[in-house]
Gaussian input, Z-matrix of N, CA and C with variables (Angstrom, degrees):
# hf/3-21g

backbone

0 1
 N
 C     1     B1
 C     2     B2     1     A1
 N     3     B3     2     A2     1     D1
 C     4     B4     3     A3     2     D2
 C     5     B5     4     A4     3     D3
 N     6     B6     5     A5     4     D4
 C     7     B7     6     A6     5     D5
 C     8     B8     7     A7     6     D6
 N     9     B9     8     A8     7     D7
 C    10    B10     9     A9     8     D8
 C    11    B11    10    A10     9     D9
 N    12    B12    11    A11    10    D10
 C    13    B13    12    A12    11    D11
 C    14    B14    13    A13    12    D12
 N    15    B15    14    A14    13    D13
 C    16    B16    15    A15    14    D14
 C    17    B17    16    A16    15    D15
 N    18    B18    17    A17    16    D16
 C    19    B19    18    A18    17    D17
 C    20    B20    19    A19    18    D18
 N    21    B21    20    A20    19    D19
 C    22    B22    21    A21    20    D20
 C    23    B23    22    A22    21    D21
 N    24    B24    23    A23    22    D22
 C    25    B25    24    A24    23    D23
 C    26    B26    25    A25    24    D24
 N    27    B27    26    A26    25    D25
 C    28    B28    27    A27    26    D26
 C    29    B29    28    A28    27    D27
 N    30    B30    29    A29    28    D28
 C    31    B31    30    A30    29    D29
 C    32    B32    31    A31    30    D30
 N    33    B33    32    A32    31    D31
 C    34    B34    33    A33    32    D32
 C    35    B35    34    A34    33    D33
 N    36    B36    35    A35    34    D34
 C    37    B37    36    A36    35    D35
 C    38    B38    37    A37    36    D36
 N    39    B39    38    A38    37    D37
 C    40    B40    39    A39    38    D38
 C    41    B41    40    A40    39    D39
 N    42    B42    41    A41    40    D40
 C    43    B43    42    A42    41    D41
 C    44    B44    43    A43    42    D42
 N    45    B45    44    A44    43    D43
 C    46    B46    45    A45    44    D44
 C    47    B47    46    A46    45    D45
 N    48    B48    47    A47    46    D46
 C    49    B49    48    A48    47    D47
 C    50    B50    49    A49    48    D48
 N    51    B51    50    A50    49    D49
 C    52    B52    51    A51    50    D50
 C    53    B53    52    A52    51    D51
 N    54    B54    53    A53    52    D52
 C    55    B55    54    A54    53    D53
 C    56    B56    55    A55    54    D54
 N    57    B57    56    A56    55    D55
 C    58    B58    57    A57    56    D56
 C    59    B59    58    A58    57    D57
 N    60    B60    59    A59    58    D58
 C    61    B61    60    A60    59    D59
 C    62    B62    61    A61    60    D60
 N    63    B63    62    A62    61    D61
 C    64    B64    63    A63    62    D62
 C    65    B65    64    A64    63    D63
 N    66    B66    65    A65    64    D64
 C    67    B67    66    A66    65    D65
 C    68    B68    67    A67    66    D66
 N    69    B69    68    A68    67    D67
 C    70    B70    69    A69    68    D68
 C    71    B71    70    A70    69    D69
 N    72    B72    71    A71    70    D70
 C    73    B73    72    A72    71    D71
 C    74    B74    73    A73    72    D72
 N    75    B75    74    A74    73    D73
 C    76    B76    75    A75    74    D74
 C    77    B77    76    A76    75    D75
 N    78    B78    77    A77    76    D76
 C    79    B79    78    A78    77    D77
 C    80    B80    79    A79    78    D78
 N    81    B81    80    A80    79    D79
 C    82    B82    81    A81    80    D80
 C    83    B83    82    A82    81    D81
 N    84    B84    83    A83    82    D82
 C    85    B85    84    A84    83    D83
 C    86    B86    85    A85    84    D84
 N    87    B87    86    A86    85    D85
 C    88    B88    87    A87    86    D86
 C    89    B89    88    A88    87    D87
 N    90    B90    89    A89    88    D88
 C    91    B91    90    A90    89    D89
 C    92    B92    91    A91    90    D90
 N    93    B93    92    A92    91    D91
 C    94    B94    93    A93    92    D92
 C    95    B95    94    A94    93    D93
 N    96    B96    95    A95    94    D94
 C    97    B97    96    A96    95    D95
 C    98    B98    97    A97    96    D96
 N    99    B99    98    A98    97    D97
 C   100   B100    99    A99    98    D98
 C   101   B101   100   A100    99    D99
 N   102   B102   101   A101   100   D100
 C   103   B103   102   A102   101   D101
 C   104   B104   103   A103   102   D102
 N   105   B105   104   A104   103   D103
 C   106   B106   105   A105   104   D104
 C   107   B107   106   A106   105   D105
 N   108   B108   107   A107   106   D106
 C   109   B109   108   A108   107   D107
 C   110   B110   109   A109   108   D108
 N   111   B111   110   A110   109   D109
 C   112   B112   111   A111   110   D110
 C   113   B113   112   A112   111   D111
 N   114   B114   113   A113   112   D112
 C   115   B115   114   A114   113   D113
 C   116   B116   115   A115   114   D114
 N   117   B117   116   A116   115   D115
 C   118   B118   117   A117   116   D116
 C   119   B119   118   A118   117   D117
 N   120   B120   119   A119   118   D118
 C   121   B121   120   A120   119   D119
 C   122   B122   121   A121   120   D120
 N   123   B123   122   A122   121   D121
 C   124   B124   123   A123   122   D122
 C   125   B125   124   A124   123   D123
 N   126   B126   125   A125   124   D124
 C   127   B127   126   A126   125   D125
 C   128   B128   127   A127   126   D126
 N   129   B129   128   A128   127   D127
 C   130   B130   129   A129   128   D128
 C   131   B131   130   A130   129   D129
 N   132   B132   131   A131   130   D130
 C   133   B133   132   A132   131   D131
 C   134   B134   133   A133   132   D132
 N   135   B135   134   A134   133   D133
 C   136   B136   135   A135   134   D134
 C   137   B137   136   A136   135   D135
 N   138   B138   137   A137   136   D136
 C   139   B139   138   A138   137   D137
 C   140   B140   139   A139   138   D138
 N   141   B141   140   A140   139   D139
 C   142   B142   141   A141   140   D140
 C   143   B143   142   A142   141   D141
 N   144   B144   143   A143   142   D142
 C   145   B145   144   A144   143   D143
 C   146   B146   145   A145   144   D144
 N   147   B147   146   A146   145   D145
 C   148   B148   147   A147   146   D146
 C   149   B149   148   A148   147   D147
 N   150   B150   149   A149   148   D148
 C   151   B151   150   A150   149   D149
 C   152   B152   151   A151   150   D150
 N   153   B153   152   A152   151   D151
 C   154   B154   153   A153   152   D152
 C   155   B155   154   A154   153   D153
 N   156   B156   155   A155   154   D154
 C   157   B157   156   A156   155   D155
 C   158   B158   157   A157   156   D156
 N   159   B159   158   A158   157   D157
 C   160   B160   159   A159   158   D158
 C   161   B161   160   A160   159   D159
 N   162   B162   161   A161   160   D160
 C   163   B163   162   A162   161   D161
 C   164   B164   163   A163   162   D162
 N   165   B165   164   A164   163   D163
 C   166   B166   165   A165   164   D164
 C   167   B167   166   A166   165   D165
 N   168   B168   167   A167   166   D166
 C   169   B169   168   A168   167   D167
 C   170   B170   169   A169   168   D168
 N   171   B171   170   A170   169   D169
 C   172   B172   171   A171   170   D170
 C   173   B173   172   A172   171   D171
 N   174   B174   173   A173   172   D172
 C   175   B175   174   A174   173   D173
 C   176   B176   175   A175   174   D174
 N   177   B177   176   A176   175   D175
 C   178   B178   177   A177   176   D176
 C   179   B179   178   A178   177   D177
 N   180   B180   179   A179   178   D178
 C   181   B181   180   A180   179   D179
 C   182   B182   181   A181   180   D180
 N   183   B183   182   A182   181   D181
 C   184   B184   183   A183   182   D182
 C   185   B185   184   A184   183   D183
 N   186   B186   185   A185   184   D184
 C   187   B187   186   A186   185   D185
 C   188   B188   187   A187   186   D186
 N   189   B189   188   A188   187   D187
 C   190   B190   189   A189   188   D188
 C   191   B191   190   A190   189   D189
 N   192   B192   191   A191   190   D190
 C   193   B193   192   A192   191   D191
 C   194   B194   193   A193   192   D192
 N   195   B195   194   A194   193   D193
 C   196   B196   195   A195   194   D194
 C   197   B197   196   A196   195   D195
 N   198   B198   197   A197   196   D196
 C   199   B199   198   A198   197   D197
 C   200   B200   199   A199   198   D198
 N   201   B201   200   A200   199   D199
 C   202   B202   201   A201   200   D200
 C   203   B203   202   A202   201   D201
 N   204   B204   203   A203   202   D202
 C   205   B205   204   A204   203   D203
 C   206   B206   205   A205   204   D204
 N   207   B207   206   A206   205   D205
 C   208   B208   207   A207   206   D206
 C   209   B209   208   A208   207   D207
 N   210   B210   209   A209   208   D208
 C   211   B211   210   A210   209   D209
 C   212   B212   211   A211   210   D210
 N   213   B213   212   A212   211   D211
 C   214   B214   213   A213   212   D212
 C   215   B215   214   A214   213   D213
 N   216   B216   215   A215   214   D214
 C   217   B217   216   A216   215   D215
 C   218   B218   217   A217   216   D216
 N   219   B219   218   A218   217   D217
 C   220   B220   219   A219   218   D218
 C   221   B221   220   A220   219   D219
 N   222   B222   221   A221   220   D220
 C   223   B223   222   A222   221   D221
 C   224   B224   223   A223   222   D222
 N   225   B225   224   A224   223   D223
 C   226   B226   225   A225   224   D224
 C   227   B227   226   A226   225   D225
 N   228   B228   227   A227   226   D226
 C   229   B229   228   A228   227   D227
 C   230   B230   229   A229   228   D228
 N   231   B231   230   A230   229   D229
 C   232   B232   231   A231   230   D230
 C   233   B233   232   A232   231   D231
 N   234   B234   233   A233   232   D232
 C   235   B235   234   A234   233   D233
 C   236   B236   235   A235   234   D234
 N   237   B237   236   A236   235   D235
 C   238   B238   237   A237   236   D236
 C   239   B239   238   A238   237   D237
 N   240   B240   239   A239   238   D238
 C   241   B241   240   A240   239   D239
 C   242   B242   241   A241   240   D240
 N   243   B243   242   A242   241   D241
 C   244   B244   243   A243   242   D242
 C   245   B245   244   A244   243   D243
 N   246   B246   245   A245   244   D244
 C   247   B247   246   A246   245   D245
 C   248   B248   247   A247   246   D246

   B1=1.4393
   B2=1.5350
   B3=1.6009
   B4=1.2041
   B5=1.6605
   B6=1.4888
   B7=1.4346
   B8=1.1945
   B9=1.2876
   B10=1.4630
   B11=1.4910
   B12=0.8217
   B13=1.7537
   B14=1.8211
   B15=1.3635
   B16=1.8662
   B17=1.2670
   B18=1.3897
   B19=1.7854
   B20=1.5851
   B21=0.9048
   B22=1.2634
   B23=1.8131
   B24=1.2102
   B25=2.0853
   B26=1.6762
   B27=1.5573
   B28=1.1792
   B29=2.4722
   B30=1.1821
   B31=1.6994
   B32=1.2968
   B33=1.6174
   B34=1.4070
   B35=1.6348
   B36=1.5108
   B37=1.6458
   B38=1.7568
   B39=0.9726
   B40=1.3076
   B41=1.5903
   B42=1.6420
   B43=1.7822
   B44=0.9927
   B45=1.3695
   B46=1.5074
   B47=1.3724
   B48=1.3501
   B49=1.2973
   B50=1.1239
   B51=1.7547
   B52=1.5694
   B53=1.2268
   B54=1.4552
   B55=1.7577
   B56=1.3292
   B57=1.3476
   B58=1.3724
   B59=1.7000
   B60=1.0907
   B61=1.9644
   B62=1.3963
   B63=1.0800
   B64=1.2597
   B65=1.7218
   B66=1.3329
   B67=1.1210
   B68=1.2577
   B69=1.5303
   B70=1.0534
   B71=1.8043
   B72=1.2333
   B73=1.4896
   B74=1.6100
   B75=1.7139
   B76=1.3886
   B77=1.6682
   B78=1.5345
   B79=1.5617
   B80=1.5464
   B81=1.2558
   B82=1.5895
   B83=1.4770
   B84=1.2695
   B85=1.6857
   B86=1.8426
   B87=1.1779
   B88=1.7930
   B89=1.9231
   B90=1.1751
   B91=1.3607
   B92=1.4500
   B93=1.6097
   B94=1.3704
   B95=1.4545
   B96=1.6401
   B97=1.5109
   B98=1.3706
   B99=1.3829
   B100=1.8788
   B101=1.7897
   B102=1.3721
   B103=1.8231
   B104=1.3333
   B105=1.3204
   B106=1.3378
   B107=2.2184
   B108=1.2471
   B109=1.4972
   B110=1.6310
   B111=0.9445
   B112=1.4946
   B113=1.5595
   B114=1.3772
   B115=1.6719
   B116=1.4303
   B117=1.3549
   B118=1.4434
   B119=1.5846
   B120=1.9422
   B121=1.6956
   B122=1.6692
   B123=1.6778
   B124=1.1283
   B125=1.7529
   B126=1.4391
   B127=1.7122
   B128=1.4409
   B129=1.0345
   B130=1.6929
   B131=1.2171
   B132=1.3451
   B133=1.4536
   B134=1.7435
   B135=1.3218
   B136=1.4053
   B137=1.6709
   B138=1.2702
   B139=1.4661
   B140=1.9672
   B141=1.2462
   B142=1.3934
   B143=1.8226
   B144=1.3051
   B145=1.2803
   B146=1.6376
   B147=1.2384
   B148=1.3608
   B149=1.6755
   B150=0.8354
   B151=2.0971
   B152=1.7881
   B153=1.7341
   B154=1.6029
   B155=1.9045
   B156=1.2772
   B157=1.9531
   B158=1.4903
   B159=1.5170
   B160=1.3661
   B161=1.8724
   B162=1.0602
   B163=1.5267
   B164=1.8215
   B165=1.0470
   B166=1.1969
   B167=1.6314
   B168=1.3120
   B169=1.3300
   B170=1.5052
   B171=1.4618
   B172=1.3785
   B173=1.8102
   B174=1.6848
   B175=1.3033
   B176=1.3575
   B177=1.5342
   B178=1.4861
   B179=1.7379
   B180=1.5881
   B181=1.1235
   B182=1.7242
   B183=0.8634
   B184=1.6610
   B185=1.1905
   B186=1.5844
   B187=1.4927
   B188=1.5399
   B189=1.7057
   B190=1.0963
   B191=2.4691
   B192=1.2916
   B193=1.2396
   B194=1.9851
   B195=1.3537
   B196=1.3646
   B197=1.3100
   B198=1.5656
   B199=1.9902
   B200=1.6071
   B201=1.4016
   B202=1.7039
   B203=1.6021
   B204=1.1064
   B205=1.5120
   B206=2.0695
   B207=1.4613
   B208=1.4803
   B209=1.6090
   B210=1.5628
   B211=1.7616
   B212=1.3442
   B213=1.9953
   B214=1.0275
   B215=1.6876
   B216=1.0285
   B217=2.0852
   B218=1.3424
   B219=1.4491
   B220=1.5817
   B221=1.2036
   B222=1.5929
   B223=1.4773
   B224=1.2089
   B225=1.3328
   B226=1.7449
   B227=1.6916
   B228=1.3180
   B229=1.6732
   B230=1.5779
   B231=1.2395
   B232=1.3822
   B233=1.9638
   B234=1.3246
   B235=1.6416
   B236=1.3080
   B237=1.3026
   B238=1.5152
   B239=1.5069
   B240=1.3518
   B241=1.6795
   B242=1.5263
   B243=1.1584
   B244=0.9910
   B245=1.9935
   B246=1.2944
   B247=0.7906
   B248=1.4598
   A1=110.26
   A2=123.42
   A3=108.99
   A4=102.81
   A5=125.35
   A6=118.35
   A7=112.13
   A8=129.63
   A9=128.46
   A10=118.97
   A11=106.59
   A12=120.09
   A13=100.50
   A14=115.52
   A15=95.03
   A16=109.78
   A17=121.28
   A18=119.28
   A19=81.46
   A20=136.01
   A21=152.50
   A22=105.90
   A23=111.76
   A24=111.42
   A25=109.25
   A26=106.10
   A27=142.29
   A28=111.06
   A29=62.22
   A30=82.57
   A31=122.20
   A32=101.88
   A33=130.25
   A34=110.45
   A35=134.08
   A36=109.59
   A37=92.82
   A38=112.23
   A39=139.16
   A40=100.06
   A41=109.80
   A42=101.53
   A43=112.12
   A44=135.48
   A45=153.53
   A46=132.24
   A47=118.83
   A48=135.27
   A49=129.05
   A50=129.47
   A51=132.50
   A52=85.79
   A53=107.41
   A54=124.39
   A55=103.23
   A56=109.16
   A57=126.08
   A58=103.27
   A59=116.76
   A60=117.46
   A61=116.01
   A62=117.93
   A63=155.85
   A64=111.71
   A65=144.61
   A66=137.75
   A67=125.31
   A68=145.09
   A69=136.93
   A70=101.90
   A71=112.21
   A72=118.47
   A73=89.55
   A74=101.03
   A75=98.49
   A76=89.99
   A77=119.57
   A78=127.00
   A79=114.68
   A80=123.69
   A81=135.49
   A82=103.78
   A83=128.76
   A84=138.91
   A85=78.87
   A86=99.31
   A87=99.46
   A88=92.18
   A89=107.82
   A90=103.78
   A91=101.25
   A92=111.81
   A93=119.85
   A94=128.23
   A95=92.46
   A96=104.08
   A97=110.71
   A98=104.33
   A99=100.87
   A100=96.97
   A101=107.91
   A102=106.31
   A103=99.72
   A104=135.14
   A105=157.56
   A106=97.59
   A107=98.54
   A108=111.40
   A109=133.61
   A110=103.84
   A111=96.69
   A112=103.32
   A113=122.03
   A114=121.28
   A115=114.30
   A116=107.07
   A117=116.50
   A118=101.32
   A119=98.95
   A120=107.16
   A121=88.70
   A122=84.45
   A123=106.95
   A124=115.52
   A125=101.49
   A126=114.29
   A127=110.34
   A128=125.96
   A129=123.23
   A130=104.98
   A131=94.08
   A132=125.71
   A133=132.41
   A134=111.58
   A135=132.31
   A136=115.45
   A137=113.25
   A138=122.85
   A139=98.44
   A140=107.94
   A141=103.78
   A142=131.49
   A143=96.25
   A144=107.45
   A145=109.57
   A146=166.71
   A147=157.57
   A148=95.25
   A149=134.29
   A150=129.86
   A151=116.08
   A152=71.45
   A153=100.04
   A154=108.39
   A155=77.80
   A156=102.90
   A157=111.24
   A158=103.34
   A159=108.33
   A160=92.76
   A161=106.40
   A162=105.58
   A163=93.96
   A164=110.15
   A165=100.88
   A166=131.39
   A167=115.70
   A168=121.19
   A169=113.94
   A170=105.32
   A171=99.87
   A172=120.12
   A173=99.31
   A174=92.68
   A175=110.30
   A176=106.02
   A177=113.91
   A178=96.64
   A179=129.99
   A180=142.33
   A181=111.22
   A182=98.92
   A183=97.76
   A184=111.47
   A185=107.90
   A186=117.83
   A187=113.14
   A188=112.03
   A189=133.79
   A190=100.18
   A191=94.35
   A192=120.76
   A193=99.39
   A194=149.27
   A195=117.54
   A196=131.36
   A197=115.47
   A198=128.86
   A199=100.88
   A200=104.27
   A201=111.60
   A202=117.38
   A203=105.54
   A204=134.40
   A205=98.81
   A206=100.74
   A207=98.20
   A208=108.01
   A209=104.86
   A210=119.33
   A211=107.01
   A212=126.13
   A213=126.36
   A214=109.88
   A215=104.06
   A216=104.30
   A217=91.89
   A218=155.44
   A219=153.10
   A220=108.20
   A221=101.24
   A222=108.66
   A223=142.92
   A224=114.36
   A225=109.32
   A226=96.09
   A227=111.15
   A228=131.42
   A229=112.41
   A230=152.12
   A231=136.54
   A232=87.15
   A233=94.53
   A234=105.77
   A235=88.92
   A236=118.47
   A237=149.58
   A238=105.28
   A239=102.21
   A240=106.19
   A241=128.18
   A242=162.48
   A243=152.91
   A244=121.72
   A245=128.95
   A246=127.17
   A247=107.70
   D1=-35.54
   D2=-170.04
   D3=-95.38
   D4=-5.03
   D5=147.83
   D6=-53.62
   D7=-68.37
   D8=173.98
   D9=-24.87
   D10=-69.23
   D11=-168.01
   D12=-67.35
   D13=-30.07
   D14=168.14
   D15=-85.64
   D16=-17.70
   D17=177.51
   D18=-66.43
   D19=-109.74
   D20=-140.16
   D21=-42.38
   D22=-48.13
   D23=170.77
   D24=-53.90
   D25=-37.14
   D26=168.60
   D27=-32.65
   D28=-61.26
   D29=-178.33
   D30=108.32
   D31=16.43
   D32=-150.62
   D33=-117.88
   D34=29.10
   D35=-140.78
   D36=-75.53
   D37=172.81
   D38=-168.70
   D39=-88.57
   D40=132.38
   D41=162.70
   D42=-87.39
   D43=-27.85
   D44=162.05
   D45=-131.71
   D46=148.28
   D47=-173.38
   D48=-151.26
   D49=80.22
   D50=-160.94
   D51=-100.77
   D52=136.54
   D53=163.35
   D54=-133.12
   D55=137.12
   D56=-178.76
   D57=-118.05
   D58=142.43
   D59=155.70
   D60=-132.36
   D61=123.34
   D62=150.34
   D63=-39.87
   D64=74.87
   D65=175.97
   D66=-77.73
   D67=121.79
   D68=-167.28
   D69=-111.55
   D70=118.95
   D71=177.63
   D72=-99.56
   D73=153.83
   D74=153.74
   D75=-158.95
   D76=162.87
   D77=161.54
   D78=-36.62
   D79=130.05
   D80=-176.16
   D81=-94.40
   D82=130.21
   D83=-172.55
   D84=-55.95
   D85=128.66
   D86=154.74
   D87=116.41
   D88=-41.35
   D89=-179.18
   D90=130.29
   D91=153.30
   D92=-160.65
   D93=108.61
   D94=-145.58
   D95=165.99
   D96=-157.30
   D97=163.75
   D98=-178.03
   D99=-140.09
   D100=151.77
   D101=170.32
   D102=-103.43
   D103=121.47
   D104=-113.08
   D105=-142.08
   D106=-54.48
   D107=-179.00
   D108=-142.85
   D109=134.05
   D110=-178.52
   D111=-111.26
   D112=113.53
   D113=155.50
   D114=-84.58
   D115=124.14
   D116=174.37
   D117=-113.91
   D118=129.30
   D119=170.82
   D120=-125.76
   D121=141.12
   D122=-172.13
   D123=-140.54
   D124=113.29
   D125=-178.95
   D126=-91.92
   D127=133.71
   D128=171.91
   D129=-148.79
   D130=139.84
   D131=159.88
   D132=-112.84
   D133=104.33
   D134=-162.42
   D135=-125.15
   D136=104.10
   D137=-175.89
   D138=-59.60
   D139=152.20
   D140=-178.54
   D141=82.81
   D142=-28.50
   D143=-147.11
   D144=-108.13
   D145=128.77
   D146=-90.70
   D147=-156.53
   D148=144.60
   D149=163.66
   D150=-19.85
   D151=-57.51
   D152=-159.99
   D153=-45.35
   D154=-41.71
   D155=-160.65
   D156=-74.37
   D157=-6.88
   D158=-145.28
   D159=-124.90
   D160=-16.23
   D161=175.34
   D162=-96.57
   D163=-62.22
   D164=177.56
   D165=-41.08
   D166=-32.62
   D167=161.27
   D168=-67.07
   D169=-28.99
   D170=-175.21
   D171=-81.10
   D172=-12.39
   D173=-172.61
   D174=-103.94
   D175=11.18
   D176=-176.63
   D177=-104.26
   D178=-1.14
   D179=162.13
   D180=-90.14
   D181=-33.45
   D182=165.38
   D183=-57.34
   D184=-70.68
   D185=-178.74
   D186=-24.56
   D187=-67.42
   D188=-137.17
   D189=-93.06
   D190=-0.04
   D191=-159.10
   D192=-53.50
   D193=96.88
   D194=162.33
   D195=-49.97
   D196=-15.13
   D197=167.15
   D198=-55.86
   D199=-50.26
   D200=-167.63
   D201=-72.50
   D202=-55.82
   D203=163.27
   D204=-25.66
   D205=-61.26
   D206=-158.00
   D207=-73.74
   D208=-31.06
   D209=171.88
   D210=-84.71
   D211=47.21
   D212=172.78
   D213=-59.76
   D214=-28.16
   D215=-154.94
   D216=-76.94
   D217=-33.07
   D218=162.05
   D219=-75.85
   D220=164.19
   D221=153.80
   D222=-105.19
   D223=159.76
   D224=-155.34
   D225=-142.39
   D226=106.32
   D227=-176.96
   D228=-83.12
   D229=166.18
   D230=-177.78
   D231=-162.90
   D232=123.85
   D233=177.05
   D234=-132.52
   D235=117.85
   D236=-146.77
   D237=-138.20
   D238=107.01
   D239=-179.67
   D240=-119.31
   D241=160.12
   D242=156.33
   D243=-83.44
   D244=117.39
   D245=-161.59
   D246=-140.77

């Protein structure tokens, strides 16, 4: 969503946007379980807009993400493609 919303403030909106995540569970020291990683793949399609321009917006939407922000304590990877 917050890719969306800078394509689009942008002047840029997106015709498409598939995001996938990748969750990595593993056993938590103490007992249980913990989610450890999030992989995000991400295809977009953006009239106007070049690969280059378009990952980079996207990883400055990661950054800027409140989803990402709140799952600070893991990690969260973003392979950002143009398609």
């Amino acid at each position: 969503m917050q890719l969306s919303h800078m394509l689009a403030e942008g002047g840029t909106p997106a015709d498409k946007l598939d995001v996938r995540s990748d969750v990595t569970v593993q056993p938590a020291q103490g007992g249980g379980f913990e989610i450890t990683k999030s992989a995000l793949t991400l295809v977009g399609s953006v009239p106007d807009l070049d690969e280059a321009k378009f990952v980079e917006i996207a990883e400055k939407a990661k950054a800027s993400c409140p989803v990402s922000k709140a799952l600070g304590a893991i990690e969260i990877t973003l392979d950002a493609r143009y398609g």
